[in-house]
C-alpha positions as a printed NumPy array, in Angstrom:
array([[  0.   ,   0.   ,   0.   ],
       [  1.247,   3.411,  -1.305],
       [  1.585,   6.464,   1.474],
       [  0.053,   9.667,   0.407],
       [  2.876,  12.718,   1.364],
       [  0.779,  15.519,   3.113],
       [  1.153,  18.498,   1.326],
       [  3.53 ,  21.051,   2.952],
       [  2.057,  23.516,   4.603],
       [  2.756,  26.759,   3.203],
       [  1.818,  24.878,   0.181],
       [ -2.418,  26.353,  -0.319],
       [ -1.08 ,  30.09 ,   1.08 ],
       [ -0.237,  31.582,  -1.71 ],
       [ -2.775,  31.304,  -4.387],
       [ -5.52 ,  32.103,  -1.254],
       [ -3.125,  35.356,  -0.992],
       [ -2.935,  35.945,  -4.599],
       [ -7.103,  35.616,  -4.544],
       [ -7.083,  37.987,  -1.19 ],
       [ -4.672,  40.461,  -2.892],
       [ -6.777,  40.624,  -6.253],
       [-10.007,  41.323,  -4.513],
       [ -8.204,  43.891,  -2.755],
       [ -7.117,  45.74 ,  -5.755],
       [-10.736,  45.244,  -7.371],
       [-12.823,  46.256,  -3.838],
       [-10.041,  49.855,  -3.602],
       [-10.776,  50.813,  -7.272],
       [-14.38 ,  50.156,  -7.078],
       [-14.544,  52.315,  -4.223],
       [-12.652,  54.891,  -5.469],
       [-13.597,  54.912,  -8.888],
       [-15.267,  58.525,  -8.463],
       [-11.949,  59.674,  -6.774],
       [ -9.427,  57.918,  -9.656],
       [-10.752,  58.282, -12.775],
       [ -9.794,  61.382, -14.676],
       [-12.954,  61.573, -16.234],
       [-16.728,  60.757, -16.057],
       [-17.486,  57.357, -17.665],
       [-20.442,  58.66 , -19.593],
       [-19.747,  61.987, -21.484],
       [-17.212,  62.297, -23.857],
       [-13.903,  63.161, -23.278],
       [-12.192,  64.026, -26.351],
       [-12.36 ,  63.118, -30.05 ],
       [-13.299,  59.638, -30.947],
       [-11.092,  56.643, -31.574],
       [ -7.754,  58.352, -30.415],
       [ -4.91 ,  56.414, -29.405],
       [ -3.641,  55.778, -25.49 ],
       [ -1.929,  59.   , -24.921],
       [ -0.944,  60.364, -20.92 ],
       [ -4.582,  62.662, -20.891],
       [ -6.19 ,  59.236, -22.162],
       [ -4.602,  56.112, -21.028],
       [ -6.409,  53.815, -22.469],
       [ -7.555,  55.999, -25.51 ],
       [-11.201,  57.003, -26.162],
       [-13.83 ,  54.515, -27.409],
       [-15.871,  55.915, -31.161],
       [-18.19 ,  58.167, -29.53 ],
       [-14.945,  60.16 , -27.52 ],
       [-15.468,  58.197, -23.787],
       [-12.447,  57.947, -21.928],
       [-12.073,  53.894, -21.482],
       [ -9.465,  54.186, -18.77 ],
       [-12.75 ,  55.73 , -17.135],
       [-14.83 ,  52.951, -17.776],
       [-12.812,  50.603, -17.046],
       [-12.348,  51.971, -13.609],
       [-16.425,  52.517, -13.236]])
């Protein structure tokens, strides 16, 4: 009969911290969406379809919404 090797212990901590740590991150910028994002989600913040620049991180989308701002709403 074959022995089964217990798993170490540390061995479950870290993707249970990884999990911890991501909600983290996605609980702080859902609460501070208002506070973070440079502009509001739902009026248009420059001209459409332009490229990730420093004013718009993640570009605009074809109607001129910020998508760094949605993404953080």
């Amino acid at each position: 009969m074959k022995k089964i090797k217990p798993e170490p212990a540390g061995f479950y901590r870290l993707p249970i911290r990884a999990g911890i740590f991501l909600l983290g991150v996605i609980l702080f910028l859902a609460i501070f969406a208002p506070f973070l994002a440079p502009f509001s989600p739902l009026e248009p913040a420059g001209k459409s379809l332009e490229p990730p620049s420093l004013t718009h991180p993640f570009g605009t989308d074809d109607v001129g919404h910020d998508l760094f701002s949605q993404f953080l709403y």
